[in-house]
C-alpha positions in Angstrom: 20.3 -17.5 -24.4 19.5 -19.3 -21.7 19.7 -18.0 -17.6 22.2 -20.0 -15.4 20.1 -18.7 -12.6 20.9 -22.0 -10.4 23.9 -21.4 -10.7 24.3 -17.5 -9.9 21.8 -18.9 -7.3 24.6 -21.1 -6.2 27.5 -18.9 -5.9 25.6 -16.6 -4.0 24.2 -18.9 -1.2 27.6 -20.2 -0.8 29.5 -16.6 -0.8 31.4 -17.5 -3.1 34.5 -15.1 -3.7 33.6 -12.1 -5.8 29.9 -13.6 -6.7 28.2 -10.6 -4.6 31.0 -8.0 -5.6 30.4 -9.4 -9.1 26.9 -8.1 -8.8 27.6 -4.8 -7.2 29.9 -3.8 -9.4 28.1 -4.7 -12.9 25.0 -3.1 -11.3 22.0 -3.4 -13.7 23.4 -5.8 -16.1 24.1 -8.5 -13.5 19.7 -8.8 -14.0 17.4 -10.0 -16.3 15.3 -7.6 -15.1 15.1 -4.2 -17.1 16.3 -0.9 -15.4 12.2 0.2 -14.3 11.4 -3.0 -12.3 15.2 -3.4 -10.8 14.7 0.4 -9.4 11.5 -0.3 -7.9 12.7 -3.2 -6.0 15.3 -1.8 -4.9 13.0 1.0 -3.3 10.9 -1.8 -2.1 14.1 -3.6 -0.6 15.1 0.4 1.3 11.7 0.5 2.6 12.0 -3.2 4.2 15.4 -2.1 5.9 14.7 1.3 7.0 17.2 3.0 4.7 18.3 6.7 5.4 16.8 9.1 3.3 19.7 10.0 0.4 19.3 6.2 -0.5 15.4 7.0 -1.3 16.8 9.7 -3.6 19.5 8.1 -5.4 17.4 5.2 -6.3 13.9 7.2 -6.8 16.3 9.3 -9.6 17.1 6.0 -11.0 13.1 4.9 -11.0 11.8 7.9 -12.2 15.2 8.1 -15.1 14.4 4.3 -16.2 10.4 5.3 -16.7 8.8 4.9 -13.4 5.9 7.8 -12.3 5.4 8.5 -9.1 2.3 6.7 -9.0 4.3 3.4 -9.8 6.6 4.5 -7.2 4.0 5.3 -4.1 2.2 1.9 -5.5 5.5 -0.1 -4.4 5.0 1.2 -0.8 1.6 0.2 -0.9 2.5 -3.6 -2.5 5.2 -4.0 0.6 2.7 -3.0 2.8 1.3 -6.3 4.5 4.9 -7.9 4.0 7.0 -5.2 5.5 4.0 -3.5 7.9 2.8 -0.2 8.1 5.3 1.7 10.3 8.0 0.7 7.8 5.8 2.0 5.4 5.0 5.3 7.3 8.4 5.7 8.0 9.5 5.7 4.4 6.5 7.5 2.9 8.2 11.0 4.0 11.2 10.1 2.7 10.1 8.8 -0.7 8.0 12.2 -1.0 11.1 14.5 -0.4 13.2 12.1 -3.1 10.1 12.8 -5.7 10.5 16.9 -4.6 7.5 16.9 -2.1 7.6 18.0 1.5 5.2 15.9 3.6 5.6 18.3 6.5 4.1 21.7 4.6 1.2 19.0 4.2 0.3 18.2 7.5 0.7 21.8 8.9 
């Protein structure tokens, strides 16, 4: 089977009605990419916004439930790094280690 990505490309860059909906709704089968590697970008994709910290939770449950480790998890901080810069990065780390059950804080004290 063969990807219409130019097309899904398509709609997209042109808004068109229900293409983004479309993908929002069907959630991880509107990809070609598996379940493991959608999660992680989509952690990549919080940390490059600044997302609050529930959204690190939700979607580190759906990395860690599709077959990410932790490792994979704290390597995708590291990876967005030089693209995204280090205070992003800093900023999220916390966040990321209370979603995987760590508390940053009783570290540092």
């Amino acid at each position: 089977m063969e990807s219409d990505y130019v097309g899904r490309l398509r709609r997209l860059a042109i808004n068109e009605a229900g293409a983004g909906d479309e993908a929002v709704a069907s959630g991880l089968e509107s990809t070609s990419l598996n379940p493991k590697t959608l999660a992680l970008a989509r952690l990549a994709a919080l940390v490059a916004i600044g997302a609050a910290e529930p959204s690190f939770g939700e979607n580190a449950d759906a990395a860690v439930s599709a077959g990410a480790s932790p490792d994979e998890i704290v390597d995708v901080l590291v990876g967005v790094s030089p693209i995204v810069g280090v205070p992003r990065v800093v900023a999220a780390a916390p966040k990321v280690a209370l979603a995987l059950g760590h508390d940053l804080e009783d570290v540092v004290d």
